[in-house]
C-alpha positions in Angstrom: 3.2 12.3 58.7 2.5 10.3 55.1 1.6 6.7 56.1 4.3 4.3 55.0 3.0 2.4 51.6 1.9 -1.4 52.5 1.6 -4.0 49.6 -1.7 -2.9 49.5 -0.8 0.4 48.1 1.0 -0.8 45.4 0.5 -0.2 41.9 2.1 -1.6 38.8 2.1 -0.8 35.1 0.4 -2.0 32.8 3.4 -3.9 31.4 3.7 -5.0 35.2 0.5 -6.3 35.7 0.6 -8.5 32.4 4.0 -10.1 33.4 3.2 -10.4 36.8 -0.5 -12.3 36.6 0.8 -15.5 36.3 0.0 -17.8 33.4 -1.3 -21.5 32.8 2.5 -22.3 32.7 3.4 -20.7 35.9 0.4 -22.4 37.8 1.4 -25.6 36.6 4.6 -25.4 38.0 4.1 -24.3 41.3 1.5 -27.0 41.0 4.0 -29.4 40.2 6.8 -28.0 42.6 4.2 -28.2 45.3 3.5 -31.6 44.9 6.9 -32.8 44.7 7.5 -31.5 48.0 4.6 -33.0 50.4 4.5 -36.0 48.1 5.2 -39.7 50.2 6.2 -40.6 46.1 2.3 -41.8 45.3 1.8 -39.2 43.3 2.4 -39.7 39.8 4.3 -37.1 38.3 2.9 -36.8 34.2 3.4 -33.4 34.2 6.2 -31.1 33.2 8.9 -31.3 30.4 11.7 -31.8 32.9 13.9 -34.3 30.5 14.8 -37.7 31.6 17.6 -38.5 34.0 19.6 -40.5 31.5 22.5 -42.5 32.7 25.0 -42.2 30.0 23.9 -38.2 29.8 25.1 -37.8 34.1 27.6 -39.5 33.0 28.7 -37.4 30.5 28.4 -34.5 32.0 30.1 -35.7 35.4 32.9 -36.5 33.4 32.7 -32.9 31.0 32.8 -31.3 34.6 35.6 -33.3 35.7 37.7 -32.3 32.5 36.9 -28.6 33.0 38.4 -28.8 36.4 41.2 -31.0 36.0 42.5 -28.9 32.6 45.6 -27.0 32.4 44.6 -22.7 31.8 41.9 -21.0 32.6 38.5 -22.3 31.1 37.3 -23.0 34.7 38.1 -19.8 36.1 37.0 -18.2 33.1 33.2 -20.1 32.8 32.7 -18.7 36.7 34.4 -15.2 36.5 34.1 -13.7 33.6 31.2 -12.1 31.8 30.6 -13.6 27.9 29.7 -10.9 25.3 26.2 -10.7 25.3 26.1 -12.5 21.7 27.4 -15.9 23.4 31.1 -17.3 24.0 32.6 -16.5 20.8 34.8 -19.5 20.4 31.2 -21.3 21.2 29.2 -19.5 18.8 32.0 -20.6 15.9 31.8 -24.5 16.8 28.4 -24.1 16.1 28.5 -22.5 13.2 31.0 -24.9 11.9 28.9 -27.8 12.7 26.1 -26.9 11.0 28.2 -25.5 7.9 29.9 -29.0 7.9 26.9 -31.7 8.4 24.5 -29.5 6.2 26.5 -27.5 3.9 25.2 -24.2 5.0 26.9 -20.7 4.9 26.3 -19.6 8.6 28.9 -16.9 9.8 29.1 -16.0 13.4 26.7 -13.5 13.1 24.0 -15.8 12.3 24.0 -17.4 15.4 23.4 -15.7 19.5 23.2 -17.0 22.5 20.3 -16.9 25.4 19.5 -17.4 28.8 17.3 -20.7 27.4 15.2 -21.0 25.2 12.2 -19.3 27.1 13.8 -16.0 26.6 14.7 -16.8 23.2 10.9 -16.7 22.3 10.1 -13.7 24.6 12.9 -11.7 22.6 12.0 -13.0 18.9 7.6 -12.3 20.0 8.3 -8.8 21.2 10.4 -8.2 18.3 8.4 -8.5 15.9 4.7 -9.0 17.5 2.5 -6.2 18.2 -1.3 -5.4 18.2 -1.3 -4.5 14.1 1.4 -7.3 13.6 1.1 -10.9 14.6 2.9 -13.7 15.6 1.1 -16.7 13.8 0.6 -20.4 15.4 0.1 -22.3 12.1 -0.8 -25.7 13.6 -2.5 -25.7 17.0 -1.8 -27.1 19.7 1.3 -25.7 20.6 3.9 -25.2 24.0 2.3 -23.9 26.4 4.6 -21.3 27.2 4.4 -19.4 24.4 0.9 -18.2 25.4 1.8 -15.2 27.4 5.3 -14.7 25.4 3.7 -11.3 24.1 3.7 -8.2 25.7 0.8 -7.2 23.5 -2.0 -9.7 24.2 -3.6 -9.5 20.7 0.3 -10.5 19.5 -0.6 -13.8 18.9 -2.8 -15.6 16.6 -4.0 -19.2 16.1 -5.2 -21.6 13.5 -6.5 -25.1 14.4 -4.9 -28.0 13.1 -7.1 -30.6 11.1 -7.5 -33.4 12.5 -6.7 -36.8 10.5 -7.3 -40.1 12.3 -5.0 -42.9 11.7 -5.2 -46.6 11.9 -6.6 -46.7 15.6 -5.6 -45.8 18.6 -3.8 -42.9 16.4 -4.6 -39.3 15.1 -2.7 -36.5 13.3 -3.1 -32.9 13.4 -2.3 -31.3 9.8 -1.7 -27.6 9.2 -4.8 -26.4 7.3 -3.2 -24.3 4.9 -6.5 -22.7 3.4 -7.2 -21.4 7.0 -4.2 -19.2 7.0 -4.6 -15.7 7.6 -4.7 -13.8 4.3 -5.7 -10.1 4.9 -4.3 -10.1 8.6 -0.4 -8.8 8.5 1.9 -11.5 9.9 5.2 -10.4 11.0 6.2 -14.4 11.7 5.0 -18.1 11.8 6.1 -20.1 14.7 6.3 -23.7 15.0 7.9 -26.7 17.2 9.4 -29.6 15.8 8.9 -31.9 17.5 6.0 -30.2 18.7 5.6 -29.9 22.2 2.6 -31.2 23.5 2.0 -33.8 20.2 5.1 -34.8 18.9 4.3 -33.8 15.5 7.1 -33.6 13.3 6.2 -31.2 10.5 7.2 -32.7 7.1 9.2 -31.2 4.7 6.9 -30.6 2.2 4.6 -28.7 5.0 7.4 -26.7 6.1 8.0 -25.6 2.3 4.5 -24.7 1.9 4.9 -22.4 5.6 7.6 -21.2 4.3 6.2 -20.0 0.9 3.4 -18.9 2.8 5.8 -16.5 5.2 7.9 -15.3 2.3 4.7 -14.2 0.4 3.5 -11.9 3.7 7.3 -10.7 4.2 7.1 -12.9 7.4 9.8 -14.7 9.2 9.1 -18.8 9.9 10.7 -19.6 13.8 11.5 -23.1 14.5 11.8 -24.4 17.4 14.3 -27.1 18.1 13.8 -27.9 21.5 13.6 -31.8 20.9 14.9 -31.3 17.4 17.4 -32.5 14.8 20.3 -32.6 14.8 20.5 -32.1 18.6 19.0 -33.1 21.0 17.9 -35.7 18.2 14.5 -36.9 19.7 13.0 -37.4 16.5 11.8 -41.2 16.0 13.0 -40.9 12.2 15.8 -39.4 10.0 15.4 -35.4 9.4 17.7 -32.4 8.4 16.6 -29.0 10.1 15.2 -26.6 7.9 17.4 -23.9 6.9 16.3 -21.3 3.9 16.3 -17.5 3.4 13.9 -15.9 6.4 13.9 -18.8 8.8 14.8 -18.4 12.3 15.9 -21.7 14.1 16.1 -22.1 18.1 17.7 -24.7 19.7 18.4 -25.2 23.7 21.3 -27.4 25.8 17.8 -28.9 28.3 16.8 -31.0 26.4 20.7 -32.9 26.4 19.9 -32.9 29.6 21.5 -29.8 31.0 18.1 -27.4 31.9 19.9 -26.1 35.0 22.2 -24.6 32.4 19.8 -22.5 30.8 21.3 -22.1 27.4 19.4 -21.0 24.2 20.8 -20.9 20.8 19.2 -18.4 17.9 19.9 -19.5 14.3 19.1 -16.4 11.8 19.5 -13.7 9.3 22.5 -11.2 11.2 19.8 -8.4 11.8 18.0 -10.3 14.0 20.7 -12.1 15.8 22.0 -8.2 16.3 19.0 -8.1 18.1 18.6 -10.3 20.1 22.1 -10.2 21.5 21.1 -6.1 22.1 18.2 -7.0 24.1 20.4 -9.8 26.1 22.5 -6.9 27.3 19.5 -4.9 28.1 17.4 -7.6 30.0 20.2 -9.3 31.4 23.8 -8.3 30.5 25.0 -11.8 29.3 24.2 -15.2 29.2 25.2 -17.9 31.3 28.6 -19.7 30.7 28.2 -23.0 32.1 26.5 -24.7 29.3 28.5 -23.4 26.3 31.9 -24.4 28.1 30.6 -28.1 29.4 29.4 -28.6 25.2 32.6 -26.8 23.8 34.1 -29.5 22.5 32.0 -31.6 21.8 30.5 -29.0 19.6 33.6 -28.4 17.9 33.9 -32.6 17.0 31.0 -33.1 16.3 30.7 -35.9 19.0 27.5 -33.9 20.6 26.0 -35.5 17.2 27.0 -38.9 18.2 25.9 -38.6 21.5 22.2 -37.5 20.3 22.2 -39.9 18.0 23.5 -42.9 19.6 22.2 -42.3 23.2 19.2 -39.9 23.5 17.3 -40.7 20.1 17.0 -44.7 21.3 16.7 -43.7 25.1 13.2 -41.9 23.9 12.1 -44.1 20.9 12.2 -46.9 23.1 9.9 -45.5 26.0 7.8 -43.7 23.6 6.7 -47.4 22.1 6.9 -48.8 25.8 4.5 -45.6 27.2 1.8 -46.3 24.1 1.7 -50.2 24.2 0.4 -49.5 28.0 -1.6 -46.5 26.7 -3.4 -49.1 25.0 -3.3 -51.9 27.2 -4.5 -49.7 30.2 -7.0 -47.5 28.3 -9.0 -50.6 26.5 -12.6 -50.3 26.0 -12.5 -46.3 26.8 -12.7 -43.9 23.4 -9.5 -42.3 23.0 -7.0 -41.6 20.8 -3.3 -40.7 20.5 -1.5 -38.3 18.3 1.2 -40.2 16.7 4.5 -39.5 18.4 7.3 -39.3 15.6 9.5 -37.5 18.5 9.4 -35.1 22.2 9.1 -37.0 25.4 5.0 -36.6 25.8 2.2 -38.3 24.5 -0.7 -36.6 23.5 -4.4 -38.2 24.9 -7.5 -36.9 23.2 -10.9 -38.2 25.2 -13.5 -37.8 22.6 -16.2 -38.4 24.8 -15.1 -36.8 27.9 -18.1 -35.0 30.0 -15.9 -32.3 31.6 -13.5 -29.7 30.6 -9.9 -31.1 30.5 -9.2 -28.4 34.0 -11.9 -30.4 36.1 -10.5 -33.5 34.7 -6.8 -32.3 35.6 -8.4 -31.6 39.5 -10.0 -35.2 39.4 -7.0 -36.7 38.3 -4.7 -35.2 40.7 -7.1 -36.2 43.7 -6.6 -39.7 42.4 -3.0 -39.3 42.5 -1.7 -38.6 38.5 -0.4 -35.3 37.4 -1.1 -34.2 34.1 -1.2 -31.0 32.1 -4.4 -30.3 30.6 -4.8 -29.6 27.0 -6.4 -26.4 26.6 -3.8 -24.3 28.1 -1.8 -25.4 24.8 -4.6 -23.2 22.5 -3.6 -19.7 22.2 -6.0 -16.8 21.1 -8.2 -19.3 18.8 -10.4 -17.6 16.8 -13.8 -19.4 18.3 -14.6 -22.1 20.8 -13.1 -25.8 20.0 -14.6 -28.6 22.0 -11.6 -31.2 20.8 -9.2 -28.3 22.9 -10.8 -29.4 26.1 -10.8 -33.2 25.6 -7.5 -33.9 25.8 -4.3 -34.2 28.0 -0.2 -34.1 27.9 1.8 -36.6 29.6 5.4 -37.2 30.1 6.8 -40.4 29.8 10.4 -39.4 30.2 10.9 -39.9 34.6 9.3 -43.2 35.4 8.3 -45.3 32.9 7.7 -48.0 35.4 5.2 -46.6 37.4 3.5 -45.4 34.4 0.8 -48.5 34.0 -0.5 -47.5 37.7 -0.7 -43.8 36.4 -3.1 -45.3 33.1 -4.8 -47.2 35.2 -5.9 -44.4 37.7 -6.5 -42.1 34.5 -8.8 -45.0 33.3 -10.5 -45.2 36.5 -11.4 -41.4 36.7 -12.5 -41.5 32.8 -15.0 -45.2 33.9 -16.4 -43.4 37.3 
């Protein structure tokens, strides 16, 4: 008799045993998730990108839930039991066309625009369709999110370039793209950049993001663009901005950041082939995308008051705590070398230790045994081309939950950093 097969005896592809390692992201998390259950509430939670529980936002939302319900038809029924075509609620996919037609004075059609199960997935479909081992996917500025670094099936996918470092009037620093490092010979099927960028809050200039985008067209290359804290929604950008919109860009934008991440709803700005695409491997990976977060945003999509929202409630709601979270920065960290990148938007602040002895993953284990969760810089480095001390000096933290408990957290950080 053939001996039944324990967990022992089994044995994945290869494709299974890339997916199914785990990742700096995916460690974090159940770090994170782990904490927040056997915490009493001393730890302090700095890590994660979970967005802030804004009052006016649960309002909102309570109240777009309440409409839903309370209408006359079917849009209820419909959001719970029915299947969207995989390319996204139609009549959802058309308000956002029209908005951005109508703000910006762009041409989009329907077909430039589908819809994903957040913006996660986005980035694993738009990678895999166009990375490979000959081909890369090209990180023009590091540091970038941290979940991008396992977003390609093929791990030689993705490239990166360091940024330059420019320091500022003290406490500050800037990262620049150095455009004479750019890959020249190697073939680059796209360039991929946040803006905001998650973990600095770098906002690329316009004049940077022509020069990208000259660089892209000149190697047949898309440019992605990711709009998770972006302009013109969710609008945490501590300044005025259009989005960038020319011939071979790709833009993604998510519903999380509005404060709806339960929802799970990416949205993928592009030439039609590629929007073809990525609504093809939707149907493949997952048959549709989730309803919830298109219906709850369909109006406000279609008058424009989602803009008004961002602009009059979540832009100020960040700006404001950003200043608050570096003034204690400051005030906490005085006499200790540091720096901060200069936040012109996100929900994070960016900590670079110039001095620091250890390796920012010992310093993430000291600083959780003293009771402050963090996310250590180098996981937020992909595939550089050589060893960078500056990766390892620094840390992310998230200012967005409690901003009131956050001079205790600076003060433990500072303690670690003095013993």
């Amino acid at each position: 008799m053939k001996e039944q097969n324990t967990e022992a005896n089994i044995q994945f592809s290869q494709l299974g045993k890339r997916m199914a390692a785990g990742s700096g992201i995916e460690d974090l998390m159940e770090d994170l998730g782990k904490t927040l259950v056997n915490s009493d509430g001393s730890i302090a939670m700095l890590g994660g990108g979970n967005p802030a529980p804004i009052p006016e936002g649960q309002k909102l939302w309570r109240e777009r839930m309440s409409s839903l319900l309370a209408e006359e038809g079917d849009g209820f029924d419909r959001m719970l039991g029915y299947y969207d075509p995989h390319q996204g609620n139609r009549r959802f996919i058309e308000a956002v066309a029209n908005l951005f037609n109508r703000e910006y004075g762009w041409d989009l059609e329907p077909e430039n625009i589908a819809i994903t199960n957040g913006g996660q997935t986005a980035f694993f479909f738009l990678f895999n369709l166009l990375g490979d081992s000959d081909s890369k996917i090209l990180f023009p500025l590091s540091p970038e999110y941290i979940g991008y670094s396992t977003q390609g099936l093929s791990p030689e996918s993705l490239l990166s370039v360091p940024g330059k470092i420019e320091l500022q009037e003290k406490p500050f620093f800037r990262y620049r793209i150095d455009f004479d490092a750019l890959p020249q010979g190697t073939p680059i099927r796209a360039a991929c950049v946040s803006r905001p960028t998650n973990p600095t809050g770098n906002v690329l200039c316009l004049e940077d993001l022509e020069r990208l985008h000259a660089y892209c067209r000149a190697k047949d290359a898309l440019l992605i663009i990711d709009n998770a804290y972006g302009t013109p929604f969710p609008n945490m950008i501590f300044r005025d901005e259009a989005p960038f919109w020319r011939e071979g860009v790709v833009l993604t934008y998510s519903l999380s950041k509005l404060g709806l991440p339960g929802t799970r709803t990416g949205i993928v700005i592009g030439p039609k082939a590629v929007c073809r695409a990525i609504a093809s491997m939707t149907a493949v990976v997952g048959l549709a995308n989730g309803t919830v977060g298109q219906a709850l945003t369909l109006p406000m999509f279609e008058d424009g008051s989602i803009l008004d929202y961002c602009r009059n409630t979540v832009r100020p709601y960040y700006e404001t705590r950003s200043r608050c979270a570096v003034k204690i920065v400051q005030e906490e960290l005085e006499g200790i070398p540091f720096r901060i990148h200069e936040p012109d938007g996100a929900l994070f602040l960016w900590l670079w230790f110039p001095e620091l002895k250890m390796h920012s993953a010992e310093f993430y284990q000291k600083l959780k045994e003293a009771g402050v969760l963090v996310v250590p810089g180098h996981f937020f480095f992909h595939n550089l081309p050589g060893d960078w001390t500056h990766a390892s000096q620094c840390i992310r933290i998230n200012y967005a939950m409690d901003i009131d408990g956050l001079p205790e957290a600076i003060r433990r950080i500072a303690a670690v950093l003095r013993s």
